[in-house]
C-alpha positions, 0 to 999 in steps of 0.5 A: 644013358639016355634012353634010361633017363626017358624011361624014368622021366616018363613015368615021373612026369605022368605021375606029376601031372597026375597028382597036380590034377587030382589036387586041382580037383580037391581044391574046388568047395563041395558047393562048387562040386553039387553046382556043376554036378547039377548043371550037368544033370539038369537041362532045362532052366527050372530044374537047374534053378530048383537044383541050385535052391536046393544047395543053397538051403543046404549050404545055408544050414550047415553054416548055421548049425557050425555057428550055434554049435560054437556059439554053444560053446562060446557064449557066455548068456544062457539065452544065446546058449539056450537059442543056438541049441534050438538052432542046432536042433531045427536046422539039422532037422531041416538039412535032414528033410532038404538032403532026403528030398535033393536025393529024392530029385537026384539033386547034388547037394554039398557036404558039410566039409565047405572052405566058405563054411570054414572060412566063415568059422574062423572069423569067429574065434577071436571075439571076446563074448560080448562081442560075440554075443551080439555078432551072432545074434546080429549075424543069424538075424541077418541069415534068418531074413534072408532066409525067409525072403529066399524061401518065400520068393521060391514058394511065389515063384511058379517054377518051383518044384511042388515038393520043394514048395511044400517043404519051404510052406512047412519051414517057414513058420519055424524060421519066423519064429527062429527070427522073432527069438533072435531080435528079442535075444538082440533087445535083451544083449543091447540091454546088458551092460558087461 
């Protein structure tokens, strides 16, 4: 009897530990997941930090594209629909351009399936559409800001990958422009009354 109990045990017990392991790894972000790939790929400083650049960009996009296409959805101003449609057309073509050069450099890149993305998202639903209305709008200004500086601290930092660089040089315009858009959006929302 006892050596039954074994026999069954052993192979239980190997699939437990197998399936807790395989959900361990599940749990980890795509964002986590491309991080440590690159870490792993890359041995020199500059190649990781291009790598990581890469996904942040790539990670920054897709946040901003799930927050227009909702912001589509949700808002209620024909200005914020009209803004979050072109985001949505820009950033996907500049998230399109990002994966072909990170596959180009072998870099890994996340996928749009992000728990931080997600999480982000959720935060978004309840607002009423005035509130989001001028949420959004203050929320992709913020991006956009911070988006210019990353980009611009890249193309000024003499360790930055030439193709990269040249992508950025290309981006940057259109995310200027995105941000002049968004504060004349913002002007016009703080002048609404609902």
């Amino acid at each position: 009897m006892k050596s039954e109990f074994k026999i069954v045990s052993i192979p239980l017990m190997l699939l437990a530990l197998a399936f807790t392991f395989s959900c361990s790894n599940n749990a980890k972000d795509s964002k986590d997941m491309a991080e440590d790939q690159n870490q792993e790929k890359f041995d020199t400083h500059n190649a990781e930090k291009n790598a990581q650049l890469l996904v942040d960009l790539v990670s920054g996009q897709y946040y901003e594209i799930h927050l227009s296409r909702y912001a589509m959805q949700k808002s209620t101003s024909s200005e914020v629909k009209d803004l979050a449609g072109m985001m949505v057309t820009d950033h996907t073509a500049f998230l399109t351009q990002l994966k072909a050069l990170a596959s180009q450099k072998s870099v890994s890149v996340p996928n749009e399936d992000s728990t931080d993305i997600n999480n982000k998202m959720n935060d978004w639903k309840d607002k009423k559409p005035m509130d989001f209305d001028k949420a959004w709008t203050n929320e992709m200004i913020d991006k956009h800001k911070s988006a210019i500086d990353k980009m611009q601290n890249a193309v000024n930092d003499n360790d930055t990958d030439a193709d990269v660089k040249a992508l950025l040089n290309n981006t940057i315009p259109t995310v200027r422009t995105h941000l002049d858009k968004l504060n004349q959006c913002k002007d016009n929302i703080d002048k609404m009354k609902y």
